[in-house]
C-alpha positions in Angstrom: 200.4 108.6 63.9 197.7 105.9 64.1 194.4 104.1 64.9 194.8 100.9 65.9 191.8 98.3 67.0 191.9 96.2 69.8 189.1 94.2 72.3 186.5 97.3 71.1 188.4 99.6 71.8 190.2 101.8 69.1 193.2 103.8 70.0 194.7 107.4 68.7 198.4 107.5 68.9 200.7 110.3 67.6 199.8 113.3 65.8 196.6 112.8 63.3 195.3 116.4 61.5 192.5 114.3 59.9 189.8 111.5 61.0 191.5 109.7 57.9 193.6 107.2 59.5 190.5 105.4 61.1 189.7 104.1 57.4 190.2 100.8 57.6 190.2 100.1 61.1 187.9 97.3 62.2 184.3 98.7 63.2 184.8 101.7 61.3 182.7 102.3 58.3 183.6 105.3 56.0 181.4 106.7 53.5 180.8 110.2 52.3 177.6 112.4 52.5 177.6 116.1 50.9 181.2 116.6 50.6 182.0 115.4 54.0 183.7 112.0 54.9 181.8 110.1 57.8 183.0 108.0 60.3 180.6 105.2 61.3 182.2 103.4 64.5 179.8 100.4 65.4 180.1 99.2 69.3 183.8 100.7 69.0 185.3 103.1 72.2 187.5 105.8 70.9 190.5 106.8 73.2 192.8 109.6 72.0 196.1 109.9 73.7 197.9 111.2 71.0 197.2 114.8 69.2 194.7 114.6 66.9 192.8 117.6 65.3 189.5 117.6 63.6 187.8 119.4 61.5 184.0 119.6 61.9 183.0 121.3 58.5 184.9 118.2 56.6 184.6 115.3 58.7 182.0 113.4 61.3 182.7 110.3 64.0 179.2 108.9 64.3 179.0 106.6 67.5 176.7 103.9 67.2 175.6 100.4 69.1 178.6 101.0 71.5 178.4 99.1 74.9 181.8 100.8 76.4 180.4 103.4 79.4 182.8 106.3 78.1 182.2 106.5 74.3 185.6 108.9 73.8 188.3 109.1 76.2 190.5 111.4 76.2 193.6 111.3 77.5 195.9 113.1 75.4 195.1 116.6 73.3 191.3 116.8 70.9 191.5 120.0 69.2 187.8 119.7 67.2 187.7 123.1 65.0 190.2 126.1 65.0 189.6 129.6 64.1 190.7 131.3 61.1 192.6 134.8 61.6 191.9 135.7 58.4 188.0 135.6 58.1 187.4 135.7 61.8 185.5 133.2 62.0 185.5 129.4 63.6 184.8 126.4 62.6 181.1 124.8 62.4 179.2 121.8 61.6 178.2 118.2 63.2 182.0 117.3 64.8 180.0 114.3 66.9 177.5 112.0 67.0 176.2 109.6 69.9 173.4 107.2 69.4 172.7 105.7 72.8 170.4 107.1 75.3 170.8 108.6 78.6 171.8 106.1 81.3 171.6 108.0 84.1 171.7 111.5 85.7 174.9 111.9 87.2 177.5 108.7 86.3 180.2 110.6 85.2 181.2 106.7 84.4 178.8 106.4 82.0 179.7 109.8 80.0 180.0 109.7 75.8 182.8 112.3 76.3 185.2 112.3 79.3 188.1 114.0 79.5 191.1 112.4 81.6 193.2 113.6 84.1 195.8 113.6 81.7 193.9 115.2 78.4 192.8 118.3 77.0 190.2 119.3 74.5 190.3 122.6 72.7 187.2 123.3 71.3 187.3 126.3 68.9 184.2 125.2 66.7 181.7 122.3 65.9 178.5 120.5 66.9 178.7 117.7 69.3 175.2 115.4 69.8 174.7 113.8 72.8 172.8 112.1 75.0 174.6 111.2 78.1 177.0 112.8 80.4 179.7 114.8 79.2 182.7 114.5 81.9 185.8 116.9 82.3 188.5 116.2 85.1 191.9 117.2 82.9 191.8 120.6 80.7 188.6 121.6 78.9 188.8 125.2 76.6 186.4 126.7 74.6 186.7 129.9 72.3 183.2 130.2 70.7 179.7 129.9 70.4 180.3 127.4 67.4 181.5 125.0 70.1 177.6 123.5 70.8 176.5 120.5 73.3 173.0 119.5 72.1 170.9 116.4 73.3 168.6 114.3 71.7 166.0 114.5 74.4 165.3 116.4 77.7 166.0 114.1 79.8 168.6 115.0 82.8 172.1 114.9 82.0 175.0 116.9 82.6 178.4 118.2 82.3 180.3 117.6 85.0 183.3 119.9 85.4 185.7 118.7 87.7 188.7 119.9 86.1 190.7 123.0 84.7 188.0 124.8 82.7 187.9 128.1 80.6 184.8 128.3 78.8 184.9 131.6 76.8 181.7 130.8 74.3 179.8 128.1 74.6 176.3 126.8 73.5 174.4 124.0 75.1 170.9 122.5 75.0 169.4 120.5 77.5 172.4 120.3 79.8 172.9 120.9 83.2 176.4 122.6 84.0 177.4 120.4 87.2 180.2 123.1 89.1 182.0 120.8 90.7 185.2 123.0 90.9 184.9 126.3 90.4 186.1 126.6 86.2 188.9 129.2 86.1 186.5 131.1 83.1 182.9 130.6 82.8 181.7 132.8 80.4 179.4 133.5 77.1 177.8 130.5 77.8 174.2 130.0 76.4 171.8 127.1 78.0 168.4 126.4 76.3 166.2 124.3 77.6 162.5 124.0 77.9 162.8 121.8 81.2 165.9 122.1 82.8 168.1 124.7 84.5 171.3 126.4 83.1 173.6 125.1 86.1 173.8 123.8 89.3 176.4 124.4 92.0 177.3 120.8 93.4 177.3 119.7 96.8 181.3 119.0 96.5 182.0 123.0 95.5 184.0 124.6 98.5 182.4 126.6 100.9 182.5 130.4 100.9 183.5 130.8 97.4 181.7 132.3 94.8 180.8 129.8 91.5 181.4 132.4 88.6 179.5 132.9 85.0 180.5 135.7 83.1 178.0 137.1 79.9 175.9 134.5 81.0 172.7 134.3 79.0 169.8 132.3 80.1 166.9 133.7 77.7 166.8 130.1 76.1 166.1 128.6 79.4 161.9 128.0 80.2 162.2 127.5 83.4 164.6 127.6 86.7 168.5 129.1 85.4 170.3 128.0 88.9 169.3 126.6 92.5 170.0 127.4 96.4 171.6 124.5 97.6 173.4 123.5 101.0 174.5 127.3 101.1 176.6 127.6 98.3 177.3 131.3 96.8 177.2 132.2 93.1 178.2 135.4 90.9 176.4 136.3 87.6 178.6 138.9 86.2 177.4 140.9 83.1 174.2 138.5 82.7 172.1 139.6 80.1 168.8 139.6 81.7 170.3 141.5 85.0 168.9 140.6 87.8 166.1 139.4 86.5 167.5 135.5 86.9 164.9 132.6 88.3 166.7 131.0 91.0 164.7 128.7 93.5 165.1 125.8 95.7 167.4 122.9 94.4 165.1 119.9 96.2 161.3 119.7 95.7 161.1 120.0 100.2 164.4 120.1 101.8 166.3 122.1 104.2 169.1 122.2 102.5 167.9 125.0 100.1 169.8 127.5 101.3 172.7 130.1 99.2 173.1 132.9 97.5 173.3 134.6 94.3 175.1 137.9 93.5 174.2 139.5 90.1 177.3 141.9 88.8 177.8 144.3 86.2 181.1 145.6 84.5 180.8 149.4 83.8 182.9 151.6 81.9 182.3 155.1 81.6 184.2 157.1 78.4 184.1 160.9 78.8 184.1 163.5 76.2 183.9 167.1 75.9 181.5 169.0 73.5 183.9 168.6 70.3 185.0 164.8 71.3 188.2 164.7 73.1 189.1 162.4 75.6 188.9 164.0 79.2 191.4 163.1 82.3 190.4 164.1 85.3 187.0 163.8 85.9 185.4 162.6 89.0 182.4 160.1 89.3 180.7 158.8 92.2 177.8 156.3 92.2 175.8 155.1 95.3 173.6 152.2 95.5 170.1 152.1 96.9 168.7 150.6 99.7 165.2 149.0 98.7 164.7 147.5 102.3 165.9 143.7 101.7 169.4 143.3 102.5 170.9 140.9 103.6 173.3 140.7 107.2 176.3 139.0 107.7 177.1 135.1 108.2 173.2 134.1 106.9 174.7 131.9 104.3 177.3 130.2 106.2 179.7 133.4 106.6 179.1 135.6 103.6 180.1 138.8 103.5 177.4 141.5 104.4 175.1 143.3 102.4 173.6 145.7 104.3 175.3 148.7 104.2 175.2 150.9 100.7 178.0 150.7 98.1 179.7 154.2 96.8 181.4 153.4 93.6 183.9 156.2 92.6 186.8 156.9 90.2 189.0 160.1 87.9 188.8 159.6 84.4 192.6 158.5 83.1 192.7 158.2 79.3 189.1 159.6 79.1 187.8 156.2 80.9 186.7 155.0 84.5 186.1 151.4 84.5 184.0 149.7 87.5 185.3 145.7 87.5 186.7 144.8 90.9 184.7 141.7 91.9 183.0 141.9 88.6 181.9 145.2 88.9 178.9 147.0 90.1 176.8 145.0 92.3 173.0 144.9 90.8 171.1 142.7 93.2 171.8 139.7 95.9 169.5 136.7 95.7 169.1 134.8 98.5 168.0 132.0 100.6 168.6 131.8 104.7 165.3 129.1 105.0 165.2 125.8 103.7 161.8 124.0 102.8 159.9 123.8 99.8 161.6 125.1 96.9 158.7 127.2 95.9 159.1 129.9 93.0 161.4 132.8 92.4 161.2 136.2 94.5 158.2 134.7 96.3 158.6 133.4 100.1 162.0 132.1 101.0 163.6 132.7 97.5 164.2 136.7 98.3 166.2 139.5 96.2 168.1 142.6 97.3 167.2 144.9 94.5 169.8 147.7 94.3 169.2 150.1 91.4 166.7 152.9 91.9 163.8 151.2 92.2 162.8 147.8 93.9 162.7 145.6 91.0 164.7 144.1 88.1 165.1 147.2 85.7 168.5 147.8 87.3 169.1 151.3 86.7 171.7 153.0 88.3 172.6 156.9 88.4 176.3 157.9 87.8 177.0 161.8 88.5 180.3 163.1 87.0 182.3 166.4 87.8 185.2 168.2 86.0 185.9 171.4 87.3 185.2 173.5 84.1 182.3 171.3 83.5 178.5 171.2 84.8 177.3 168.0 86.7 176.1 165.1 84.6 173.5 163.1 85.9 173.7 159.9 83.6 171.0 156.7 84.4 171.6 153.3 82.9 170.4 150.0 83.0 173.2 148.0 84.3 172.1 144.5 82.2 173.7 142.8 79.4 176.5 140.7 77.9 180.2 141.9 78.2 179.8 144.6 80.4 178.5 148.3 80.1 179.8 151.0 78.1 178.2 154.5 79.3 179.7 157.2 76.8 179.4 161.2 78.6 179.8 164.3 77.0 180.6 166.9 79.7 178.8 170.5 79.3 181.4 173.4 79.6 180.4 175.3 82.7 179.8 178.4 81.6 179.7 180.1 85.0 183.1 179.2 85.9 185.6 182.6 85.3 189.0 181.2 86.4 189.7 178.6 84.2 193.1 177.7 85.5 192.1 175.7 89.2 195.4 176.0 90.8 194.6 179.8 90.6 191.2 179.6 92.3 192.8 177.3 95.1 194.9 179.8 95.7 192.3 182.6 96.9 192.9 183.7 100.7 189.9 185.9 100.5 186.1 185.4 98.3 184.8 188.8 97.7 182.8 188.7 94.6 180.0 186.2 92.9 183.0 185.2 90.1 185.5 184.4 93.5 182.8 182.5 95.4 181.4 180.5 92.5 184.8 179.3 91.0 186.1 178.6 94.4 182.8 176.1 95.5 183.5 174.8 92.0 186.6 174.0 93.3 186.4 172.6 96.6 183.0 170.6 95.4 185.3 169.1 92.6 187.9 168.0 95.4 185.6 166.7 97.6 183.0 165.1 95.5 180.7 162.3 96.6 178.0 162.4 93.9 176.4 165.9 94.3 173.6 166.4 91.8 174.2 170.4 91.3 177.0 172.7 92.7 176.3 174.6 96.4 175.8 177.7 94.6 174.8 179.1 91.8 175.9 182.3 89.7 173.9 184.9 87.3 176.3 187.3 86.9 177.2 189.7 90.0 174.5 187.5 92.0 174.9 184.1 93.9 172.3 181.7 94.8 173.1 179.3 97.7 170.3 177.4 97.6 168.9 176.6 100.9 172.6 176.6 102.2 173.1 178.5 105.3 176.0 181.4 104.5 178.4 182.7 107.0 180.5 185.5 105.8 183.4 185.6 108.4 185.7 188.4 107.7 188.4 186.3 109.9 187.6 182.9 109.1 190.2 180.0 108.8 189.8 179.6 105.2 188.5 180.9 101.7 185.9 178.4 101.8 184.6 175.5 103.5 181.3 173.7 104.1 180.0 171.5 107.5 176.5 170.0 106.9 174.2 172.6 105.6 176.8 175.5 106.1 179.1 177.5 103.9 181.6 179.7 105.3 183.6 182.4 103.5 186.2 184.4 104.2 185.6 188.2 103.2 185.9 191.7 104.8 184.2 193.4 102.0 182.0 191.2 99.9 180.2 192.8 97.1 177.2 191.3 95.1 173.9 190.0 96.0 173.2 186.6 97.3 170.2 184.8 98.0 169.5 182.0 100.1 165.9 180.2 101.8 168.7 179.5 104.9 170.2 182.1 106.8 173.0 185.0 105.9 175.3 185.7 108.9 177.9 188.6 109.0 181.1 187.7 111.3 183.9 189.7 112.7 183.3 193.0 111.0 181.9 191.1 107.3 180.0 193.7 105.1 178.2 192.5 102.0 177.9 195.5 99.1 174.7 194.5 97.6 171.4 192.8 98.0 171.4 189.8 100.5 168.1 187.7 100.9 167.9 185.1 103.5 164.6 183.2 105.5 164.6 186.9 107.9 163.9 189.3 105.0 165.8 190.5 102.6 168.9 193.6 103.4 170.6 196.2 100.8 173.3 198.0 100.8 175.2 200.2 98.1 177.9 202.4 97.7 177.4 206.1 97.8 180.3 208.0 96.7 181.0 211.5 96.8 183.9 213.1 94.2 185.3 216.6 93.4 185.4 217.5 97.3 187.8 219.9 98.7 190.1 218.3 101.0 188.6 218.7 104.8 185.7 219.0 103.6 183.0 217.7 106.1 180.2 214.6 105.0 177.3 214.1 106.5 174.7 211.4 105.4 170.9 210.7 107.1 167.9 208.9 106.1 165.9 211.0 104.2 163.6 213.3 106.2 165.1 212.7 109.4 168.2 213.2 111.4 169.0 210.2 111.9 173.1 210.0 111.0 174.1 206.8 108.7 177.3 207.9 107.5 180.0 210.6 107.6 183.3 212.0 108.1 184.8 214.9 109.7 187.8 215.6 107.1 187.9 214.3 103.8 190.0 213.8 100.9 189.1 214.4 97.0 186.7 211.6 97.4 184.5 209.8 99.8 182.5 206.3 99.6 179.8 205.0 102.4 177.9 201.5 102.8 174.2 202.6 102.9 171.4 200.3 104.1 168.9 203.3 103.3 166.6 203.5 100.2 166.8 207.3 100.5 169.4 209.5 102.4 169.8 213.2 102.0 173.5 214.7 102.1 174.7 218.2 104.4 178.4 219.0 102.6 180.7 221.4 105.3 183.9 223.3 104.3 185.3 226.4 105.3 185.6 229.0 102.8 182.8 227.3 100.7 178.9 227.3 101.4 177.0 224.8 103.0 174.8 222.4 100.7 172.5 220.3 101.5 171.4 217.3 99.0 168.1 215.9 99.8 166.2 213.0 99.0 169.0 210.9 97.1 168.0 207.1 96.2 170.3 204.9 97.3 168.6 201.0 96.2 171.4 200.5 93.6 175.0 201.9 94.2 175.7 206.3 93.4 178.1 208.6 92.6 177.5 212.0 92.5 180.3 215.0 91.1 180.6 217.7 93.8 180.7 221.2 93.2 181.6 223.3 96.0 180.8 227.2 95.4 183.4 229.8 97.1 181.6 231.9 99.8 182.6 235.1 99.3 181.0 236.6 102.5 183.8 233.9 104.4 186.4 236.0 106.3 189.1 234.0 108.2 190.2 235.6 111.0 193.5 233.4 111.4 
């Protein structure tokens, strides 16, 4: 391990853990200011090709008068910080120091750091300050917001990432990030600047591929955070603001400011019941809405098309859907099919496909979530912020549902009560659901409530239950219970309902009336009341009899030999009767057989 001088230009060689072997070396000045040893290095290049490791919170390389174009080179392995497992926490302080001014805007030539095709610079921690260009074409990593690019001025200079990249925490001020090739991780990056944008997607970057930046957050930048230029595509994914990003025209006039921008969101959604526990199983279903700016296919050289809405669903395994293909939920598509002046953001040619509820930046986004045994949630959320979404639901037991076990209910051939027909919808809407806001019926008890569902009762029909646009068909012979419905009630291939039906034509009854204590053979008669108008009867009967009456009020003639006539009159039949009969022996009878 070593630093050896030669023509200017002082070399790292070995493995160094310290800045200490550069005491000594000619152009180096050492002295020590608050516990911390400096390192003055006057008109001196410093190469690394070795391994050397600094650390930033005990020691400082201060470049000054230096002539060289590329201040540090290197070409080996900079580690500047590290992180300690133990407190959690990485390194900070001044790791850096440049004194010359900016030469010029893009001279990757003229860079005070530049990493080789042959070097690497892990950069855990530490405070690098700058004034020139800042040049990576071998392997650049960062792990924290300690690690910090800050100019002197706000003059235009940039990084220029040509290389293999993962940024994961990064801080700059007064730098544009050049993407040059696309960085294999881009993300918790913060830009300030009063003057200049966050990044800019280079001329060079291949066609048709989306430039990525992940928890990207450009609250510290005053003006413009990216640019349309020579249609080239970009992804925000979990950006703190949302879609509320400032994207215009890269060139003051130029036709070449054309591209796109899509704006992303990672969302995870953690269910829970009423007392906590994880749920499996349930359904969610999210659909996007179309605020009347999309964008069509191959309008930014051949990008995908935008038109159409996006349905986002999933099942809840290990009490968790998550929503990151692509980088998740797509919150808005910025855009720019028209060069020209570069003008200002979401005004003329710079245009934005909102695609929450409403056609601007809030973002919000509704997310409807079905278990069986539990009601519809409805759930809105802003879809902005830093590292994704986290949406925590606690799922309502439904407490109309009877049949708790579903297999069971999917195993009904016939509906013929409120508890059959509600669990069953339950069922089928839970099997087929697309993001319903409520259940196609409702149940109080005996009664159901289809909404403004049109109802076919089919006493033959292919199936317990089914629905086809704005119809539900049942199968029953005999249902019993009362339904309501502002469509219409229809009663196939024999179908009775036993109860109060209400539909748009008026509303129908019809009850039970049951007869016991009869003498066997014993004739029934049943009119409307007052009239002889027959509803119901029965020549011979058993013990018992029952009828379906669709009369408020029927009166009753009772026939059996050996036994006198009676007549019941006047019986109300709105809600379902039985009535004990007692048949008197007529004694005057006289059978002649």
């Amino acid at each position: 391990m070593s630093f050896t001088h030669s023509n200017g230009v002082i070399t790292q060689t070995g493995t160094d853990t310290s800045l200490s072997g550069l005491s000594g070396v000619s152009g180096v000045t050492t002295f020590t200011q608050n516990g911390r040893s400096i390192y003055r290095l006057s008109d001196r290049q410093l190469v690394v090709s070795g391994t050397l490791t600094h650390n930033p919170e005990t020691e400082m390389i201060f470049f000054e008068d230096y002539q060289a174009e590329i201040a540090m080179d290197i070409t080996g392995t900079y580690n500047l910080g590290s992180y300690n497992a133990t407190t959690g926490r990485y390194s900070s302080g001044t790791a850096l120091r440049f004194a010359r001014n900016s030469d010029s805007n893009y001279l990757e030539t003229q860079s005070d750091v530049y990493i080789n095709t042959t070097g690497t610079m892990e950069w855990y921690g530490g405070v690098i300050h700058s004034d020139r260009q800042f040049t990576n074409y071998g392997t650049w990593n960062t792990y924290s917001k300690e690690a910090k690019l800050i100019a002197y001025t706000n003059v235009r200079k940039n990084i220029r990432q040509r290389g293999t990249c993962n940024i994961d925490g990064f801080v700059s001020s007064d730098y544009i990030f050049g993407v040059i090739v696309n960085p294999n991780k881009l993300a918790n990056w913060s830009p300030y600047s009063q003057v200049e944008k966050g990044f800019n997607i280079s001329t060079s970057f291949p066609d048709n591929t989306y430039a990525v930046a992940e928890n990207f957050d450009p609250s510290g930048l005053a003006g413009e955070h990216t640019n349309f230029w020579q249609d080239k595509w970009g992804r925000f994914i979990n950006c703190l603001t949302g879609s509320d990003v400032n994207i215009v025209g890269l060139q003051l006039n130029d036709p070449n400011n054309k591209g796109l921008f899509e704006v992303r969101q990672k969302v995870r959604l953690k269910y829970q019941d009423i007392n906590l526990n994880s749920l499996d199983g349930v359904k969610v279903s999210m659909t996007d809405t179309n605020n009347s700016n999309r964008l069509g296919a191959n309008q930014v050289n051949s990008n995908p098309s935008y038109t159409a809405n996006r349905t986002y669903t999933g099942t809840s395994s290990s009490g968790e859907v998550l929503f990151d293909t692509d980088g998740g939920v797509l919150v808005a598509v910025h855009y720019r099919t028209t060069g020209g002046v570069k003008g200002t953001a979401l005004t003329g040619n710079n245009e934005v496909d909102y695609r929450g509820l409403t056609n601007n930046s809030n973002d919000n986004f509704t997310f409807y979530s079905c278990g069986y045994e539990y009601q519809i949630s409805s759930n809105t959320k802003a879809l902005k912020g830093s590292n994704g979404e986290n949406l925590e639901v606690v799922l309502v037991p439904d407490f109309s549902i009877t049949e708790s076990t579903k297999t069971t209910v999917d195993a009904y051939t016939t509906l013929d009560n409120a508890n059959e027909l509600y669990d069953r919808a339950k069922a089928y809407l839970y099997d087929n659901f697309a993001g319903e806001s409520a259940p196609y019926v409702s149940r109080d008890g005996t009664s159901i409530d289809a909404g403004s569902y049109d109802l076919v009762i089919d006493a033959t029909a292919a199936s317990a239950f089914s629905v086809s646009g704005n119809t539900i068909t049942i199968k029953s012979s005999r249902y019993i219970g009362d339904i309501t419905t502002t469509g219409t009630i229809t009663l196939s291939n024999g179908a009775v309902v036993i109860g109060t039906r209400t539909d748009s034509t008026g509303t129908n009854t019809v009850t039970t009336l049951e007869l016991t204590g009869l003498k066997t053979n014993t004739e029934v008669r049943v009119f409307a009341a007052g009239t002889i108008t027959e509803v119901a009867g029965i020549e011979n009967s058993g013990t018992s009899v029952s009828f379906d009456i669709s009369e408020s009020s029927v009166d009753i003639t009772i026939h059996s030999l050996g036994y006198l006539n009676q007549i019941i009159e006047g019986v109300t039949t709105t809600t379902n009767v039985s009535l004990p009969i007692s048949q008197v022996l007529d004694r005057q009878y006289n059978n002649p057989i």
